[in-house]
SENUMI-39599 format. One record per atom (N, C-alpha, C): residue in one letter; x, z, y. Coordinates in steps of 0.05 Angstrom, whole numbers, plus 5000, padded with zeros to 4 digits. Layout:
# residues N
AXZY;...
END
This chain:
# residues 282
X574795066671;X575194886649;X573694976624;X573295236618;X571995376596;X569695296597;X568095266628;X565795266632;X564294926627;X566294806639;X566194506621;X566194436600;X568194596587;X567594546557;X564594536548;X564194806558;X561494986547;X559594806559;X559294636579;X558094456589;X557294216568;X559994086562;X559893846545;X559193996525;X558994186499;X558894256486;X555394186476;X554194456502;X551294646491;X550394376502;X550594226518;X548794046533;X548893746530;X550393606511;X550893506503;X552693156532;X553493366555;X553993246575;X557493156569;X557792916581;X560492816585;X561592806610;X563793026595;X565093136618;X568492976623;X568692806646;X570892656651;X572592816678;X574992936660;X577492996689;X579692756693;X580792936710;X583192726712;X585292966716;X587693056703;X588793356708;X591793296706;X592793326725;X595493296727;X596793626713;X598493586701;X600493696691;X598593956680;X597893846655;X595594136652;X596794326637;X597394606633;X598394776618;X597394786583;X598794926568;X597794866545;X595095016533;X594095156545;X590695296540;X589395176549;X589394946579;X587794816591;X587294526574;X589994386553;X589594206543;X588394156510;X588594566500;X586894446478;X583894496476;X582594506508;X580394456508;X579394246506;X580593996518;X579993776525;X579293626487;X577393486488;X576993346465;X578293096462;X578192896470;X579992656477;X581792726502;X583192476494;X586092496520;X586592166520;X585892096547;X586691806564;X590091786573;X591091756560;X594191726569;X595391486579;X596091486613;X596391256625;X599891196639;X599990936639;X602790886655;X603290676658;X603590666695;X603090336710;X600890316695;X598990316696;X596390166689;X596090096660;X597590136659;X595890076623;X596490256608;X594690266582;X593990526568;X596690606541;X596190886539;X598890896519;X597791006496;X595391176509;X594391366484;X590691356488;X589591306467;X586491466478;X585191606452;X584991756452;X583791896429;X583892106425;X584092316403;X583392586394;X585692776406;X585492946420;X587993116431;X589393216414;X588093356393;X589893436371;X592193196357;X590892916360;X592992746348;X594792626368;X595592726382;X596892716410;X599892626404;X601492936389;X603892956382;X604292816360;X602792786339;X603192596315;X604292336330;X601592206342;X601691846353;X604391926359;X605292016393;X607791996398;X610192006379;X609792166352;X611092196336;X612491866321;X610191796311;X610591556298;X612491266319;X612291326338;X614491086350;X615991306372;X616891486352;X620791626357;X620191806381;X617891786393;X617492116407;X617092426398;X618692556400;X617792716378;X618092996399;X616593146390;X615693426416;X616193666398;X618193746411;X619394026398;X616794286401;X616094426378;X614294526376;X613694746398;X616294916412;X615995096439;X614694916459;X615294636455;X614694556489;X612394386485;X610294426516;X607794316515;X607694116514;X605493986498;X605193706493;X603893516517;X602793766539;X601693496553;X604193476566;X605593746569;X608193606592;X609793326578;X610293416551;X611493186540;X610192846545;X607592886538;X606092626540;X606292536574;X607192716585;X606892686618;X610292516623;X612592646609;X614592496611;X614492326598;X613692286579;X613592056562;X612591736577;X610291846595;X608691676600;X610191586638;X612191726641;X613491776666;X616691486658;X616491516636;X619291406625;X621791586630;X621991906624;X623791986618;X624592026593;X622692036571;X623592046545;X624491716533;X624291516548;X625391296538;X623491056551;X624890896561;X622990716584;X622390446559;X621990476546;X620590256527;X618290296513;X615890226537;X613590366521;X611890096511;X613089936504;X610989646494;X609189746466;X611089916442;X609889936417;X607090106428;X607590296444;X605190436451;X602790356465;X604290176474;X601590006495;X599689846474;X601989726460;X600889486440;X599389636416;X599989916414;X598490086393;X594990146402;X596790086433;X592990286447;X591690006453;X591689806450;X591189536459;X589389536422;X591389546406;X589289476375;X587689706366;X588389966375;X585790086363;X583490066377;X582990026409;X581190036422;X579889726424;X581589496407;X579489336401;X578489446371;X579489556349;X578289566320;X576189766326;X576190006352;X573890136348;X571190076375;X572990036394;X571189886415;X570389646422;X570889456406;X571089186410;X568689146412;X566289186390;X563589116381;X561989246406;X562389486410;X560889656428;X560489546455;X562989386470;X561089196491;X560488986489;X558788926464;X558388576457;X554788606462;X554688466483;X550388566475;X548888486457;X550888216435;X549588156415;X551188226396;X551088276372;X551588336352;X551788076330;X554087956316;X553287766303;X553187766273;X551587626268;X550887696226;X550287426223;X552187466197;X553187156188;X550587136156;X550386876161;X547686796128;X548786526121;X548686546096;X549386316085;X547286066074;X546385946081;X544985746075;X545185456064;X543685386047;X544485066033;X542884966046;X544184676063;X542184466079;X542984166067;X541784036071;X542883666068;X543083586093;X544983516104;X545083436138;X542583076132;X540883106151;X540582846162;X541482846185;X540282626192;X539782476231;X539282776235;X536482866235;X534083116248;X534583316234;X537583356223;X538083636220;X539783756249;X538283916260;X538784066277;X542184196283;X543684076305;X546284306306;X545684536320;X543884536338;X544384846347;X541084906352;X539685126349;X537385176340;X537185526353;X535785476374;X534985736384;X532785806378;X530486076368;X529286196370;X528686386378;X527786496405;X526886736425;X529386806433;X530287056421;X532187206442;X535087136425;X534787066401;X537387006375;X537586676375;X540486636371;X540886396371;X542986316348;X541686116332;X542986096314;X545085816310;X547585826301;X549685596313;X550385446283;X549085246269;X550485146251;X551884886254;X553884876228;X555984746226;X556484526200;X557284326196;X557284226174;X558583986165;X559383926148;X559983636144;X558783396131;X559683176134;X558782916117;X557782956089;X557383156071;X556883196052;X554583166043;X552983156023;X550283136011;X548783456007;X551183635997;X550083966004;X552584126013;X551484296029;X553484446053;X553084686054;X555084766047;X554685156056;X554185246079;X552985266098;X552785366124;X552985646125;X553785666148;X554685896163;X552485856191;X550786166188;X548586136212;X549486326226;X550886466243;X551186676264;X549386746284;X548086856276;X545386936292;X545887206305;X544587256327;X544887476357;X543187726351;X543587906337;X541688066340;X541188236378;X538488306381;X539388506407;X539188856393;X541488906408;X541589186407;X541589306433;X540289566427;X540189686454;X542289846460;X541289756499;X543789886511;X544189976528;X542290176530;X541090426540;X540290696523;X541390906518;X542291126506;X537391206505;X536791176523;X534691266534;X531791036539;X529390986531;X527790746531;X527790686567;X526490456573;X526190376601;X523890626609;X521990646599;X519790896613;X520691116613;X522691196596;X523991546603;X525991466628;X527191206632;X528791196650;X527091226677;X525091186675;X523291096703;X521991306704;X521091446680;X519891756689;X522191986702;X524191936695;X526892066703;X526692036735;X527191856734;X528791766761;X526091786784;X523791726771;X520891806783;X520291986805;X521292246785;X521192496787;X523692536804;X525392466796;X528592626817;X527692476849;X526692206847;X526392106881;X523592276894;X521892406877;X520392536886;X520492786896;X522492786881;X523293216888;X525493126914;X526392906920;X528392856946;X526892786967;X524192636968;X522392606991;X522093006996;X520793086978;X519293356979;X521193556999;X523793496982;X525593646993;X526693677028;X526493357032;X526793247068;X525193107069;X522693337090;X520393207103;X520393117127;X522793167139;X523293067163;X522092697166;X523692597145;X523192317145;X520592277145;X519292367131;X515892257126;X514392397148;X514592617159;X512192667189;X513392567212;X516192507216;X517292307229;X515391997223;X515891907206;X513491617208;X510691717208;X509591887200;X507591877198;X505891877225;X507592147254;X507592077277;X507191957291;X510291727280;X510791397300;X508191307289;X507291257264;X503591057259;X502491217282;X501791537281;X499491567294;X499891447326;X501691507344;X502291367363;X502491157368;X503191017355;X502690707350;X500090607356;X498390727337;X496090657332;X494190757350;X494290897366;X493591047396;X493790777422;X496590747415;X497390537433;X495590357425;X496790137410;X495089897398;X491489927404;X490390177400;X487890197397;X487490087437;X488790277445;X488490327483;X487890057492;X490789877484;X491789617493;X489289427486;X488489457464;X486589197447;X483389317448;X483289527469;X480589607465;X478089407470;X475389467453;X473989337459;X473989047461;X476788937442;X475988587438;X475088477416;X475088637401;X472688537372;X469388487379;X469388567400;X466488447423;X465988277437;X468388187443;X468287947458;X469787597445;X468087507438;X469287227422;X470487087436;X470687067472;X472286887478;X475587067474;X476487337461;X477987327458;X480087407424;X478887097417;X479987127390;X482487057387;X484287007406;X487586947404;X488187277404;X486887417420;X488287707425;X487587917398;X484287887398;X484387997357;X487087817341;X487487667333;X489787497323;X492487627329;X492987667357;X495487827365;X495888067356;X492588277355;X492888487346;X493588597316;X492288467305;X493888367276;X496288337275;X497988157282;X500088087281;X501688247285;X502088377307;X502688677312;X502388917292;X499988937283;X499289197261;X502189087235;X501188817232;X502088777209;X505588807211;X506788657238;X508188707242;X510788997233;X509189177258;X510289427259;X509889547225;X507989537220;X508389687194;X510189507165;X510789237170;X512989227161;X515789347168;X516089307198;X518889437203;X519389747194;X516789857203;X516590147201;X516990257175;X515490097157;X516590167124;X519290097121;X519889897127;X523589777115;X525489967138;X524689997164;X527590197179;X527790467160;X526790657151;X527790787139;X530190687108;X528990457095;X530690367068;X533590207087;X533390177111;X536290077120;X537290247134;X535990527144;X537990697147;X539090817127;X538090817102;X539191027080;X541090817061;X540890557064;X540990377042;X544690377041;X546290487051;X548890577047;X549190807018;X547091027031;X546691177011;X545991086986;X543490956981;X542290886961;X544690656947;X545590486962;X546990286942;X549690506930;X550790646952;X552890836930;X551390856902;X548791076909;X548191166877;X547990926864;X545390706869;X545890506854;X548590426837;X549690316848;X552390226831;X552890446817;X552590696821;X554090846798;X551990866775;X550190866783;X547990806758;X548490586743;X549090336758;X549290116741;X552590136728;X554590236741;X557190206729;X556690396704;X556290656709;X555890876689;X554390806667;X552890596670;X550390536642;X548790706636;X548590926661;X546591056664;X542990956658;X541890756678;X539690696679;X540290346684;X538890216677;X538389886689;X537490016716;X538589686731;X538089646764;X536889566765;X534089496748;X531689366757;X529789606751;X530289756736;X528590056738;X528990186765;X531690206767;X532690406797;X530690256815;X531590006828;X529489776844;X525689906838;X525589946818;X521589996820;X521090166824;X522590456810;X521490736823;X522690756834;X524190656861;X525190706883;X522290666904;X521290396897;X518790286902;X516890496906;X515990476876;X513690696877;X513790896890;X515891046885;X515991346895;X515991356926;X515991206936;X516491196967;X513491016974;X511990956952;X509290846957;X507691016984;X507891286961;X505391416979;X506491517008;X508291467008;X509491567040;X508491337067;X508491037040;X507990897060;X504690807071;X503090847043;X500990827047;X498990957064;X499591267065;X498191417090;X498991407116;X501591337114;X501791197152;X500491017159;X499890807137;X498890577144;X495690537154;X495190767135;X492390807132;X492190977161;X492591137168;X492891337197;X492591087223;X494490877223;X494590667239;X492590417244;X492090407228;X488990277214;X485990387218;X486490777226;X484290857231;X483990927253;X486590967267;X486691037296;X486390727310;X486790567298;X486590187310;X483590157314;X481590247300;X479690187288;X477290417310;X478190627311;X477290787327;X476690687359;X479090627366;X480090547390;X479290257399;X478190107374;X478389907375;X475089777384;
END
């Protein structure tokens, strides 16, 4: 637990437990405290203000005894099975301080003088902001324009995310080479084969259905051959995915391209191997 601390601390990493019945040295490490029961929230915020909150709606924690145990019966319904004020407490602060934080637009209000005609505009979008006015029968009108700003919502730009993630799928090919001289193999064999089978008909014109076939084939196999590895792993890969996308780690359309790329060059020299052994043979 020390070492977590010292984790979230020096490294500026967020560190999430889940700790049943934690003693009292283990809980005044913790910086925030999620306090739950049946599903909905009772407490979220500063650990130190732990015993206060409870304090204020008639829980009150005798100073010998630990506060998480307390917050543990509390939240159990032994200290009193009426926990609505607390729910309804953790319900308004976490809209007054979280509310804005998952909105992707941001709204800012301007006041403007218009004369409504016919061709005064009610709703008026420009690019990514959209602005909503309102008005009445009057000759001059105070409007109210609520316009969208974007804010970002990603801790990190899209190219650090993609140089990131770049690099980590690269050091995971490097690491298991099995997979890549495994295909690289199946091309050269392949392409051994294919060469044997189709020898010597790029010489002969009455057989241009079978050049045609041989194509079809190249092109074939080296589609399957690239995609069977992404559907044997793609269990794996969608776990991480989603937690990237739940976590707000990285966008899923970044994960999607350097997943791409990085697995480019694996596919391109098989292809090319298959292509030269076709060609040889051919």
């Amino acid at each position: 637990m020390k070492h977590l601390k010292k984790l979230a601390k020096d490294k500026g990493i967020t560190v999430i437990a889940v700790i049943h019945q934690p003693s009292s040295v283990v809980f005044q490490l913790c910086d925030d405290v999620f306090l739950m029961s049946r599903g909905q929230c009772l407490y979220n915020g500063p650990a130190q203000d732990l015993g206060s909150h409870l304090f204020k709606f008639g829980f009150q924690c005798q100073p010998f005894y630990n506060i998480a145990e307390f917050a543990i019966e509390v939240a159990c319904g032994e200290r009193g099975s009426d926990l609505s004020q607390l729910v309804e407490e953790a319900k308004k602060c976490h809209t007054e301080k979280f509310g804005e934080f998952y909105q992707e637009k941001q709204l800012k209000e301007e006041e403007t003088e218009v004369t409504p005609t016919e061709q005064t505009p009610i709703l008026k979008s420009e690019g990514d902001s959209d602005v909503r006015v309102c008005f009445t029968k009057t000759h001059n009108t105070s409007v109210k324009a609520l316009t969208r700003g974007s804010v970002q919502r990603y801790p990190i730009s899209i190219f650090r995310q993609f140089t990131i993630l770049f690099m980590r799928c690269t050091y995971c090919i490097n690491r298991d080479m099995q997979l890549s001289i495994l295909r690289v193999f199946t091309h050269i064999i392949v392409g051994f084969l294919l060469g044997i089978l189709y020898y010597d008909f790029g010489n002969d014109a009455d057989k241009v259905y079978s050049n045609f076939s041989f194509i079809f084939f190249n092109v074939l196999f080296l589609f399957f051959g690239t995609a069977m590895p992404t559907v044997l792993t793609y269990t794996l890969s969608n776990i991480i995915s989603w937690n990237r996308l739940l976590f707000n780690w990285t966008a899923i359309r970044v994960f999607s391209i350097f997943h791409v790329m990085a697995s480019l060059c694996s596919c391109i020299d098989p292809s090319s191997n298959i292509w030269q052994h076709s060609r040889c043979c051919f």
